[in-house]
N, C-alpha and C positions, 0 to 999 in steps of 0.2 A: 336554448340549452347551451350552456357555456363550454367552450372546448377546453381539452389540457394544454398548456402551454407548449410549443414545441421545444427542441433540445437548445437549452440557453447553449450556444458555443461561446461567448463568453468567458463562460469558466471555465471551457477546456484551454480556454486559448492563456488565460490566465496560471491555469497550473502549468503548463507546459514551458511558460515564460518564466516562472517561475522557480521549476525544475532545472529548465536549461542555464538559465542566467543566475540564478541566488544556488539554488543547493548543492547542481554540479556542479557548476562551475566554481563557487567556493570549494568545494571537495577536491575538485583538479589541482586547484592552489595549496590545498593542505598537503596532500599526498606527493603532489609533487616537490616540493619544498622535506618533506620529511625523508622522501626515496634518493634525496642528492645532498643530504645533509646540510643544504644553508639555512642559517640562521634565522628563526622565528619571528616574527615583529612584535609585538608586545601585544597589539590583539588576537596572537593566536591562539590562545585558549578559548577566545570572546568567538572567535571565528569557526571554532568549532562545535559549541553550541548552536551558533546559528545556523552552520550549515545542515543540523541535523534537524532542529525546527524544520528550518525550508524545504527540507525533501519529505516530514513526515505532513503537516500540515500542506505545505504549498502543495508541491508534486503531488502525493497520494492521495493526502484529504480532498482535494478540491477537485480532483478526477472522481473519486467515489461521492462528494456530494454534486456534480455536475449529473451523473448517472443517475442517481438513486433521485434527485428531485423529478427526471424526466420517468423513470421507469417504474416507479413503485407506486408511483397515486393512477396509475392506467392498472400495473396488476392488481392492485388492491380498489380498484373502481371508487376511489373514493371521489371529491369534488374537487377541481382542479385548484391548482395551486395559482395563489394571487402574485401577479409579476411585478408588483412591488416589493412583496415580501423576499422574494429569492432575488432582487435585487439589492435586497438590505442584507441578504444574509453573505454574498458575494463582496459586496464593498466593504461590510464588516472587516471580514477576515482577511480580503488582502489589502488593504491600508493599514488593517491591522500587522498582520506580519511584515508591511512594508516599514511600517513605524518602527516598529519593535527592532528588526533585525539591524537597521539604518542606524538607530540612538546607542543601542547594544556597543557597533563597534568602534564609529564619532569618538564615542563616550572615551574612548585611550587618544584621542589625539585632537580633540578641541576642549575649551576650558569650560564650557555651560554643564559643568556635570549637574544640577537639580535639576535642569531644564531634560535632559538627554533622560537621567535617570525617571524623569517623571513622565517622557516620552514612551521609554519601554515599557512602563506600566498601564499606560494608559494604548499602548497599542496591544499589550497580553489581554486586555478586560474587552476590547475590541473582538479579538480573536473569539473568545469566550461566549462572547453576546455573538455575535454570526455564529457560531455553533449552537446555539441554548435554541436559536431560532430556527435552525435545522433540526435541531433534536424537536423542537414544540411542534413542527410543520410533518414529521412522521410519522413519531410515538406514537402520539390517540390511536390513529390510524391503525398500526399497527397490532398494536390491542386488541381490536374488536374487530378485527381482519380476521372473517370465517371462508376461509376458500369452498369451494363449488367441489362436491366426492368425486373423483375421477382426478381433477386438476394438480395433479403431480407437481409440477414446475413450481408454482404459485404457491402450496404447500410446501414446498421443501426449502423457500429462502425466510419463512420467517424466526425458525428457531434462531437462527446463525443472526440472522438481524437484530431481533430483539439482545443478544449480547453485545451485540455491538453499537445499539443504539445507549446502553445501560453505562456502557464506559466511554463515551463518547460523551453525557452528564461527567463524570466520576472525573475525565478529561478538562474537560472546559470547567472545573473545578479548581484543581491540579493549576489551572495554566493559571487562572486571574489570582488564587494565592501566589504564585510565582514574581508574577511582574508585581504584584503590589510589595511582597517581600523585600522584592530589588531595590524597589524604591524606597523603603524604609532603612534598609541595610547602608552600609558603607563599602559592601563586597564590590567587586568588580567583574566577579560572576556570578550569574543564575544559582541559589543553592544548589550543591552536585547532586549531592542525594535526592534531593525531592525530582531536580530536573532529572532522575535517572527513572526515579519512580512514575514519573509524568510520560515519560519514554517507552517503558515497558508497557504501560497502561496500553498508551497507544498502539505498538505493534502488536499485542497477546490479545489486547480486550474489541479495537478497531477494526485493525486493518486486516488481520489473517481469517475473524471470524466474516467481515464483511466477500472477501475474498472468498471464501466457502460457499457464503450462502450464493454468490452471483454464477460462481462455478455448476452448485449443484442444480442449479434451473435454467443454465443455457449450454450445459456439455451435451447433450441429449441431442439437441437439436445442431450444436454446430459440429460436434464431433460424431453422434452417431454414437455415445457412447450408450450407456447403460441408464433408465430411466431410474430416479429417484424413488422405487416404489419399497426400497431398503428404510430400517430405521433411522432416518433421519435425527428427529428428536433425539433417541438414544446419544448418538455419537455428539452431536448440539450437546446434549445437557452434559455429556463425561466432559468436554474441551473445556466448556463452563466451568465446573469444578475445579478441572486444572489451573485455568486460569485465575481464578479466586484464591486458592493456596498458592499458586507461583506468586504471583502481588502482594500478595499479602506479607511471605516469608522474604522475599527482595525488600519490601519496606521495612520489615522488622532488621534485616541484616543493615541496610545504607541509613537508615536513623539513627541507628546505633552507632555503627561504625562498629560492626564486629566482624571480626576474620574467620569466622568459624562458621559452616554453613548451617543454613536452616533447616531442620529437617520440614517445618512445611513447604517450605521452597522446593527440596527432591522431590517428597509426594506431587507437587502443584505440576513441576517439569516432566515428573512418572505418568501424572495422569494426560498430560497435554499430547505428551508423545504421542501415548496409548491410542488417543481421538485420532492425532490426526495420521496414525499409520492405518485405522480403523476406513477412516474416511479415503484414503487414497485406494486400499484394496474393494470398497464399496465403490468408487468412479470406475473401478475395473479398466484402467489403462491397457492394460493388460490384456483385454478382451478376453477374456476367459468366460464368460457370458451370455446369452444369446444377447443380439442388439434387440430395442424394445421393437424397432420398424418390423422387425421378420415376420412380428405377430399380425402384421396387419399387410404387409405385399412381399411377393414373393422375392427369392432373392436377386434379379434381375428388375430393378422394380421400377426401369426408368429403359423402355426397350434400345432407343432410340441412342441414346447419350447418358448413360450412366454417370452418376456424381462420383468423386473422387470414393476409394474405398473405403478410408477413416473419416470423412469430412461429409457435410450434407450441401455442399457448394461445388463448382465445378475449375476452382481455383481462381477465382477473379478479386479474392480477397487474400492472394498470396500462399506464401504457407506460414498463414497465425498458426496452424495447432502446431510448428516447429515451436516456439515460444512458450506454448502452453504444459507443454510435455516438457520440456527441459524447466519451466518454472515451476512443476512439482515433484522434478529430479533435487535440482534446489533445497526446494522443503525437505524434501527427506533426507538431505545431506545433512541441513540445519538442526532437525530434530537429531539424528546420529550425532550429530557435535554435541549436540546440548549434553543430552546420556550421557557419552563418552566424558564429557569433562564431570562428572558425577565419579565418576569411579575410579578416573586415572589421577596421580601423584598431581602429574603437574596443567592444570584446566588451559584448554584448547585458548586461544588469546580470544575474548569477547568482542573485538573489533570483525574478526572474520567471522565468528557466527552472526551476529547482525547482519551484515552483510552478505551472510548467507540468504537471509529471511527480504530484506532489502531491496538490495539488487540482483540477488540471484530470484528468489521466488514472485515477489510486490512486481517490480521493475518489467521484469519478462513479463509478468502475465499483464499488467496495464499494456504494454507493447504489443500483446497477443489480442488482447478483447476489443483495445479502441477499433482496432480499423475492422473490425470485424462489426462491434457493434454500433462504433456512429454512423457507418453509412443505412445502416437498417434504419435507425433514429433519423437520417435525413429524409426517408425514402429514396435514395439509393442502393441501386442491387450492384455495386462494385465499389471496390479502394480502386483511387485516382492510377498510382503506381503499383499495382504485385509484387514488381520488381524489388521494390524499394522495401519492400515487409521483408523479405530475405535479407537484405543488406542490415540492415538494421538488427537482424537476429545474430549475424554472424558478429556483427560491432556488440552487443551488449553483452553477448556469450565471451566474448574473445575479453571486454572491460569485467566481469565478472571471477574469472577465471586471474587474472591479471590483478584485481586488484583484493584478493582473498587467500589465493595459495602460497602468493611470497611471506606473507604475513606468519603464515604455520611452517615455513621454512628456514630453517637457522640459516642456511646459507646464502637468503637473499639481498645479500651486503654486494653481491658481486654480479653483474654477469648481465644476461636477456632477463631475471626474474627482476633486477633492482631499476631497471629501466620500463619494464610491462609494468611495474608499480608505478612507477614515478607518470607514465602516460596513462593509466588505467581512469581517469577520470575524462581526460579529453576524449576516449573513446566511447566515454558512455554518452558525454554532450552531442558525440557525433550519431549515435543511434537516434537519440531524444529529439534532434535536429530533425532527422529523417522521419520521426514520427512528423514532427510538425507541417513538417514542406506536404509529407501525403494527405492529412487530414484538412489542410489548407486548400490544396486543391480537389478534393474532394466535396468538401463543401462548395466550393465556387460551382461546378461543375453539377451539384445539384439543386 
């Protein structure tokens, strides 16, 4: 009987390289340059693209399919995955995004423009195929994945998956028209509209539904929160919705090029809200619920040494739920922004709501679950450093914060707000750091 492949680290080591050195770290460079007022170089437009590629594909794609290849064919009992295949699907994407983001910025400062232009194209179709093959290596699966009655957990990550596996297709669509575009074109960047619509895809349709479903089948158990025994589906199928009209009406708006909003875009953001305000008061942060354990031991249920109050660990994995809780503080800031720019004169700047959703909500909680959950995936009962999971919260809190409220501030031309901007990227590379160096020796160590 053939075993599941163990946790490719691999790809974590790859996103995080990725993260640190391409997305941040260009981000450090834009932000910084824009918060001290010097002069652009002529790929800073090129440079900006790319930097947001890097953080949605590199950084967060490559953490959620690092995850999802190791964790979903064990919950879904299906037949293990071939280590050839998720080795094509790894090389894919990041030679692919290595090619692409490399020719992208070349491209303003060597003369082989056909050669560079036909680099990004052919690194976007790259990208494309390592997703098509992640999408082909779950979906079936997914499908015809009948959880066991009673199996909560297991039940409650498919709704949120299945949406995300559907625009993750819709995605690796989006992208191979893109790069082939470029290469056809004469422009010197990515179409904005479509790369915006490619963008949205990603964060609405990937990453926040993916982010849901992992939430709602491991709070239970690392947090002790409230078991999934709520409508799930229900809430799944409204964010869906949303999701569908917000896409749809952003497309109709950015193709067009019309300044007038769409009203299926408000409905799309009304209903998205709706879900996921639905969905945070269903996790019961809050506690306002009994926890599901009480049903089954008393409340002293560990005589000896009792586990942390909110946590089902005894802290040797830090304090992730600090991370977890402030990344869907985040969210609910983000969705409040969204609203808000709906009804007021002048909309909230779209730079800090993304990076609301981002680095405030995406960022923290990748921060919060890695070290929580690769050492479970090493067979490891600890993170290497505890320590180091605090430090690292107070750094992405502190670059979050820093690089989102000067932006809504008219008067961040002056002062600690024009300078927390201008460092607000170096501080997130030094969180993302801090992840790496623990997770590094964490594995060594198991």
């Amino acid at each position: 009987m053939k075993r599941h492949l163990p946790l490719q680290t691999h790809i974590i080591w790859c996103a995080i390289a990725l993260g640190l050195f391409g997305g941040f770290g260009m981000g450090a460079h834009l932000v910084y340059y824009l918060a001290f007022g010097l002069p652009p170089g002529k790929a800073f437009g090129a440079m900006i693209q790319v930097h947001g590629h890097l953080q949605l594909l590199g950084w967060t794609g490559l953490f959620i399919i690092g995850v999802s290849l190791f964790k979903l064919p064990r919950l879904m009992s299906t037949r293990p995955l071939s280590k050839i295949l998720v080795r094509l699907i790894t090389i894919s994407i990041v030679f692919g995004i290595t090619l692409k983001s490399t020719a992208h910025i070349l491209l303003f400062y060597l003369r082989y423009e056909d050669t560079l232009r036909m680099a990004v194209a052919f690194g976007g179709l790259l990208e494309s195929t390592g997703i098509l093959l992640f999408f082909s290596a779950i979906f079936r699966n997914s499908v015809t994945f009948r959880p066991q009655t009673g199996a909560y957990a297991a039940a409650s990550i498919k709704p949120f998956l299945m949406i995300s596996l559907i625009a993750w297709l819709f995605y690796a669509l989006i992208n191979a028209f893109l790069g082939v575009e470029f290469y056809r074109s004469m422009a010197t960047l990515q179409s904005p509209a479509w790369n915006e619509v490619g963008t949205e895809t990603y964060i609405h349709g990937v990453l926040l539904p993916t982010c849901f479903a992992f939430s709602i089948s491991t709070f239970p158990i690392f947090l002790r929160l409230r078991a999934p025994t709520w409508p799930v589906l229900r809430v799944a199928t409204l964010y869906g919705l949303g999701a569908v009209f917000y896409l749809l009406g952003t497309a109709v708006e950015l193709v067009n090029a019309s300044d007038s909003t769409n009203p299926v875009r408000v409905v799309g953001v009304c209903l998205r809200a709706a879900a996921i305000v639905y969905l945070i008061v269903e996790l019961d942060f809050l506690r306002l619920r009994m926890p599901w354990y009480r049903k089954f031991r008393s409340k002293q249920d560990r005589e000896n040494r009792p586990p942390r109050r909110h946590a089902g660990d005894y802290g040797q994995y830090g304090n992730f739920e600090w991370l977890i809780y402030s990344a869907y503080a985040w969210l609910l800031l983000g969705v409040v922004s969204e609203v808000l720019s709906l009804v007021i004169n002048s909309p909230l700047p779209s730079s800090a709501v993304r990076h609301f959703y981002l680095l405030g909500f995406v960022t923290h909680l990748i921060l919060g679950m890695a070290v929580r959950l690769v050492p479970g995936f090493l067979g490891s009962s600890r993170i290497a450093f505890p320590f180091l999971v605090r430090l690292s919260f107070a750094l992405i809190l502190l670059s979050t914060i820093t690089r989102t409220f000067p932006v809504l501030v008219p008067s961040s031309n002056h002062g600690l707000l024009r300078i927390g901007y201008g460092f607000s990227g170096v501080i997130a590379m030094a969180a993302i750091a801090l992840l790496g160096v623990n997770l590094f020796a964490t594995v060594r160590r198991a």
